[in-house]
C-alpha positions in Angstrom: 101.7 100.1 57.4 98.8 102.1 58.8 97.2 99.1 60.4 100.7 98.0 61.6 101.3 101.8 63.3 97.6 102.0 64.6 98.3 98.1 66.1 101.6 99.0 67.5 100.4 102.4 69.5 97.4 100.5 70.8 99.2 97.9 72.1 101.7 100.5 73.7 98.3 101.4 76.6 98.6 98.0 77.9 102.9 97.7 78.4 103.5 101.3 79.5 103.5 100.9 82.8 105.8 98.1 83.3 109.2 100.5 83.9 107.1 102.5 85.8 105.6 100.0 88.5 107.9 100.9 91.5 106.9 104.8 91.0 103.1 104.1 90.7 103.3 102.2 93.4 105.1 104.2 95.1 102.9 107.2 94.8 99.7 105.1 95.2 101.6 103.2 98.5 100.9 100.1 97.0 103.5 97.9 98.5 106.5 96.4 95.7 105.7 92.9 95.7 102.0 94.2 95.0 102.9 96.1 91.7 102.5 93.3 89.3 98.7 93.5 90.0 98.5 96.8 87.7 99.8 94.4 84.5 97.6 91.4 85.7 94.2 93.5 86.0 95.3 94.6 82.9 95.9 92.0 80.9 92.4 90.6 82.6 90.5 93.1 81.2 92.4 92.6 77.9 91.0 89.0 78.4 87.1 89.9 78.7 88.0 92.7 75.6 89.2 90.0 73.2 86.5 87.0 74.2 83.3 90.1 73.8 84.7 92.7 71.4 86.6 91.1 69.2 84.4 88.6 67.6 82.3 91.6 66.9 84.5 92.0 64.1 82.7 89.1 61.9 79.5 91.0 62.7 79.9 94.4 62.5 81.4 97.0 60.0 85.2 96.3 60.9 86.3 99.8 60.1 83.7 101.5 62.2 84.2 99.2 65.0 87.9 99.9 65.0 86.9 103.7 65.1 84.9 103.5 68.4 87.3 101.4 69.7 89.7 103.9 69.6 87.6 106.8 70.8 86.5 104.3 73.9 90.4 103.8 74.9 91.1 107.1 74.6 88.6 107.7 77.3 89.7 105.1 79.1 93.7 106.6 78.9 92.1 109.9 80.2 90.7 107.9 83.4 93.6 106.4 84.0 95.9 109.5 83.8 93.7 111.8 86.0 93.3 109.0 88.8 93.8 109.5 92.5 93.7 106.1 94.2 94.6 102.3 93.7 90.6 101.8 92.6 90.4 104.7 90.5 93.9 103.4 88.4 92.7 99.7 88.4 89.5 100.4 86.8 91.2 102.7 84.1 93.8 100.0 83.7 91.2 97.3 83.5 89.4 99.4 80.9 92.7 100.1 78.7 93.7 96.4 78.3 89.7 95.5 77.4 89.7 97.9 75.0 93.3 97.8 73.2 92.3 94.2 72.2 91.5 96.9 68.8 94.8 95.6 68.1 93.7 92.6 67.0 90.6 93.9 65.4 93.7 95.1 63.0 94.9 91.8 63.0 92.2 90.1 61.6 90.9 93.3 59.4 94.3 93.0 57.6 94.2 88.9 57.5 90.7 89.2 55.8 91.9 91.8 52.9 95.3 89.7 51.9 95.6 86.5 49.8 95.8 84.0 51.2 99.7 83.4 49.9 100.5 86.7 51.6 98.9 86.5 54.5 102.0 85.4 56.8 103.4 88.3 55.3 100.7 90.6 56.5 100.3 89.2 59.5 104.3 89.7 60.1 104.0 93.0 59.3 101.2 93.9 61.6 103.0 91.8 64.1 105.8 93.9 63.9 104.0 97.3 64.7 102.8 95.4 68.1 106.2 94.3 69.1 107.7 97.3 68.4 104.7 99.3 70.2 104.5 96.9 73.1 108.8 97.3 73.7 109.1 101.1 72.3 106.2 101.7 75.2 109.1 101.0 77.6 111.2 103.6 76.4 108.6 106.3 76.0 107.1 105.8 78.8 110.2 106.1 81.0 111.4 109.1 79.1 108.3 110.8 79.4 108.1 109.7 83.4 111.6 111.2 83.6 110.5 114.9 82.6 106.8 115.2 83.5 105.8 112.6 85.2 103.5 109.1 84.5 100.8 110.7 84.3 101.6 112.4 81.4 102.5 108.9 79.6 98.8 108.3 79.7 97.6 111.4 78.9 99.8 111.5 76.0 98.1 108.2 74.6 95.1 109.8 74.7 96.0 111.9 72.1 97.7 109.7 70.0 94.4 107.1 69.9 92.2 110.6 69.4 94.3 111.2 66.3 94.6 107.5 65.0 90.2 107.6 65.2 90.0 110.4 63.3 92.6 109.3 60.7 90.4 106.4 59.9 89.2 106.3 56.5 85.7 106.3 55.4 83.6 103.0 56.6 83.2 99.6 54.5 80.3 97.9 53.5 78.4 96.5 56.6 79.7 93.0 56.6 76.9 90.3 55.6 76.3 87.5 58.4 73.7 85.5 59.6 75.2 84.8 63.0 74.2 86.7 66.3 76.6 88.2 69.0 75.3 85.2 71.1 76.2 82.9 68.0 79.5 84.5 67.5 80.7 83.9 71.1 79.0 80.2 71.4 81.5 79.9 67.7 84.8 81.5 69.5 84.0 78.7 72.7 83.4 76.1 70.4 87.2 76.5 68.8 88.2 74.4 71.9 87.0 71.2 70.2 90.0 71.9 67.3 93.4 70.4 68.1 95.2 72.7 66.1 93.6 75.9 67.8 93.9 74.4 71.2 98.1 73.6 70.2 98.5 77.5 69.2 96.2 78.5 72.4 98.6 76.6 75.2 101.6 77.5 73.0 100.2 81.7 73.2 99.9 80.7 77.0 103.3 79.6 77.7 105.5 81.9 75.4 103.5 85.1 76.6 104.4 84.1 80.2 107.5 84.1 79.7 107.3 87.1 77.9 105.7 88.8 80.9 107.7 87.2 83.8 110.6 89.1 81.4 109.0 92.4 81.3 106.9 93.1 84.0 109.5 91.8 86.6 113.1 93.1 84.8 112.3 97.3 86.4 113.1 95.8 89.2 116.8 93.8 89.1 117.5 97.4 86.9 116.1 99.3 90.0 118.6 97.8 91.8 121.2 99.1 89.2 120.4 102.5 89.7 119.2 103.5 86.3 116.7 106.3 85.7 113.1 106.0 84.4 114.5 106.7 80.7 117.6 104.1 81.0 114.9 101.2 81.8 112.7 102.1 79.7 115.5 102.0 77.1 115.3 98.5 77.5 112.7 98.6 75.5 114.8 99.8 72.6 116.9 96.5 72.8 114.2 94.1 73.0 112.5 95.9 69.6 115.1 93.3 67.5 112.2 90.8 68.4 110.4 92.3 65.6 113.0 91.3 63.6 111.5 88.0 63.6 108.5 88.7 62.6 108.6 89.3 59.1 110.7 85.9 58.2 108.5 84.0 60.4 105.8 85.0 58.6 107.1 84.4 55.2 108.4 80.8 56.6 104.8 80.0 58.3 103.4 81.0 54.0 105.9 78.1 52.6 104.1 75.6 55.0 107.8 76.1 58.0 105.7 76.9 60.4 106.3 74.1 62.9 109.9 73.6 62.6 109.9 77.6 63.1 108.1 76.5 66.5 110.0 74.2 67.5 113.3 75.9 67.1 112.2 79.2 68.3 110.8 77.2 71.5 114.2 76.0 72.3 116.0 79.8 72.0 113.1 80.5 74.6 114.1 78.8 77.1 117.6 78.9 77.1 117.2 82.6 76.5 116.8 82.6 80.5 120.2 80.9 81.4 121.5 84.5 79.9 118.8 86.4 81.4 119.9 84.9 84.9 123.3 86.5 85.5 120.9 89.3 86.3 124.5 91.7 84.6 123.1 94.6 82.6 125.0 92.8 79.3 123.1 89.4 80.2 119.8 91.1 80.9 119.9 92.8 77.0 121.6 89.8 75.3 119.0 87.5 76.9 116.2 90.1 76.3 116.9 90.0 72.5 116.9 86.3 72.1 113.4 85.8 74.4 111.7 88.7 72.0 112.7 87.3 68.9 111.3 83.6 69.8 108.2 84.9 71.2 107.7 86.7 68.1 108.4 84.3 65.9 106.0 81.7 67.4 103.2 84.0 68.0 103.5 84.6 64.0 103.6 81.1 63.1 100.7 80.5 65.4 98.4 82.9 64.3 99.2 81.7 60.3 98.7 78.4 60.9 94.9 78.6 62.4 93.6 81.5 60.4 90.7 80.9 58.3 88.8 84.0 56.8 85.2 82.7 57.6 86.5 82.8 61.4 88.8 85.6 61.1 88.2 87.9 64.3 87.2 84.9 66.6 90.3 82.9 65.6 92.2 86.1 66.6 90.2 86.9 69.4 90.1 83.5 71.1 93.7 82.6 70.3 94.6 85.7 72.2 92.7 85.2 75.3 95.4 83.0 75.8 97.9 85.1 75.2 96.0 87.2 77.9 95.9 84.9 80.6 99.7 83.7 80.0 100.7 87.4 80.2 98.7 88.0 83.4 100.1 85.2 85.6 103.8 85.8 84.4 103.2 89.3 85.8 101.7 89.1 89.0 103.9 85.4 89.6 107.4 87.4 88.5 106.9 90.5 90.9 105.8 88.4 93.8 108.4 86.0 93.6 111.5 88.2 92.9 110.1 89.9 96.5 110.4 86.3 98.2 112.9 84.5 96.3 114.8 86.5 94.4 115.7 87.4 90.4 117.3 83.7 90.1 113.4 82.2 91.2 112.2 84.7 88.6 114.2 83.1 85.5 113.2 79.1 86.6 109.7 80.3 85.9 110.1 82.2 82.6 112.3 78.8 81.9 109.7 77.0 82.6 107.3 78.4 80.5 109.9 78.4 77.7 110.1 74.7 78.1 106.4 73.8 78.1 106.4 76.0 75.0 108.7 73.2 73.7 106.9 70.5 74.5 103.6 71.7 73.5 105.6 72.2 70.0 106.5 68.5 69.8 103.9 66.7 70.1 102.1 69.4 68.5 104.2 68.1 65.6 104.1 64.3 66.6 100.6 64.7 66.1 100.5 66.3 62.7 103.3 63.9 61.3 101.3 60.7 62.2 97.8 62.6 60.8 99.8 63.0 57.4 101.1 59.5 56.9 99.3 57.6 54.7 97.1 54.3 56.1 99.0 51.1 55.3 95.5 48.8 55.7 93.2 51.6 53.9 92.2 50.4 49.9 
């Protein structure tokens, strides 16, 4: 439960800002159809965190690494809340997502001390701290923004990733390994060649789109409602039933479900946008609760079904690159095209990536059922 808490406020630095795009912008005079850069540079710098830091985790003392990751991000909150231009905010922002990828340092530090017949279970739990961090960010953020301003949102974070580093317990053993950092990120490249990592990647890519084109574009159709920092950002609080998901994903993906749980998850993704398109308050939360709970179920699945303990923190951290990337490009391609085209061009692409997720689930499990079946012509 700690490591689920500590995941979950971690993860909260990287989603904050999404109800509070218009108003950064605003104040920076960064133009609207611009804003979704601050969530892309982001998640960009989340991308270089998990591919450099996170492998770090099979070679250093995971526990003390966690530590100075947290001290680093608070520093980098504390830059980000005190800027004064658009350069001065991207480069915070840029450092926050690189070094919130401690969030799935936690991941794999809590894979690597379960069984392995409750490690679904784990994970789900864990799981369930990020989605709750990454949607109750929303809320917090917009409350906060409401009464003192987004500045304080950050600076507040600070605090809360001073107190989780000192709350740390005592170190572990240094871990024992005979591999170098250059080893260790030749090994989380090299997980390419595996068809079941690369199924999990593309799937992380698509569903995480989706998930951002949702979240980093829905501020503004609510804008245009009229709603306050706080009633956006109470989104958030609807969209935290996706962690509802978690747990009995988990538990499916540790009784071998996890690729009908794919599958069928895949499909509530993408018809989650034909809700999500009426653009009414009632559609946007009804459509926001099924999207969150199918992303999290897959992403739970995934991350089950390619975890091996002698890979623990590159699996992780090379698996989530592509959750990265996919999160970036729904982001800056949501903002930009509910400026040109409007919030129904918005939900084709979120459908979109919702279907791909769907097909990247069936052949995923084409692939394993003809693997499985036994050779007529062997002996």
């Amino acid at each position: 439960m700690f490591l689920a808490v500590a995941a979950g406020v971690a993860v909260s630095t990287v989603y904050a800002a999404q109800p509070l795009l218009v108003t950064i912008g605003a104040d920076l005079e960064i133009a609207p159809g611009s804003v979704g850069l601050f969530v892309t540079v982001t998640q960009l710098g989340y991308a270089a965190g998990l591919f450099f830091l996170v492998p770090l985790g099979d070679l250093l003392d995971r526990r003390r690494l966690i530590r100075l990751q947290f001290l680093l991000l608070a520093t980098a909150l504390l830059l980000t809340g005190i800027a004064q231009n658009a350069a001065m905010l991207l480069a915070g922002l840029a450092a926050v997502g690189a070094l919130a990828v401690v969030t799935q340092s936690l991941v794999a530090y809590g894979a690597a001390l379960s069984a392995p017949a409750d490690r679904g279970r784990t994970v789900g739990t864990i799981t369930s701290g990020i989605v709750l961090g990454i949607l109750l960010a929303r809320t917090v953020s917009g409350i906060v923004t409401d009464l003192v301003g987004w500045r304080a949102v950050y600076l507040m974070a600070c605090v809360a990733c001073l107190a989780i580093a000192c709350c740390l317990a005592r170190a572990t053993p240094q871990l024992q390994t005979q591999l170098t950092y250059g080893a260790l990120l030749r090994s989380t490249v090299s997980l390419g060649r595996e068809p079941l990592f690369r199924e999990s990647a593309l799937r992380a890519f698509f569903i995480f789109g989706s998930f951002s084109t949702l979240w980093s574009s829905i501020a503004l159709p609510l804008t245009s409602h009229s709603l306050s920092h706080t009633e956006i950002g109470a989104f958030g609080l609807i969209g935290a039933a996706g962690a509802l998901a978690a747990g009995p994903a988990g538990r499916l993906a540790d009784r071998g479900r996890g690729r009908p749980v794919t599958i069928a998850a895949s499909v509530l993704l993408a018809t989650s946008w034909a809700v999500i398109a009426s653009g009414s308050l009632v559609g946007l939360a009804i459509g926001a609760i099924l999207l969150d709970l199918a992303v999290q179920a897959i992403h739970v699945t995934n991350q089950s079904m390619i975890y091996r303990p002698e890979l623990g923190s590159r699996l992780i951290g090379g698996y989530m690159v592509f959750y990265s990337l996919g999160s970036g490009l729904g982001a800056i391609a949501s903002t930009a095209l509910y400026e040109r085209a409007g919030w129904s061009a918005v939900c084709l692409l979120g459908a979109a990536f919702g279907a791909s997720s769907l097909v990247t689930s069936v052949r995923g499990y084409r692939r394993s059922a003809r693997a499985s079946r036994p050779c007529e012509s062997c002996p």
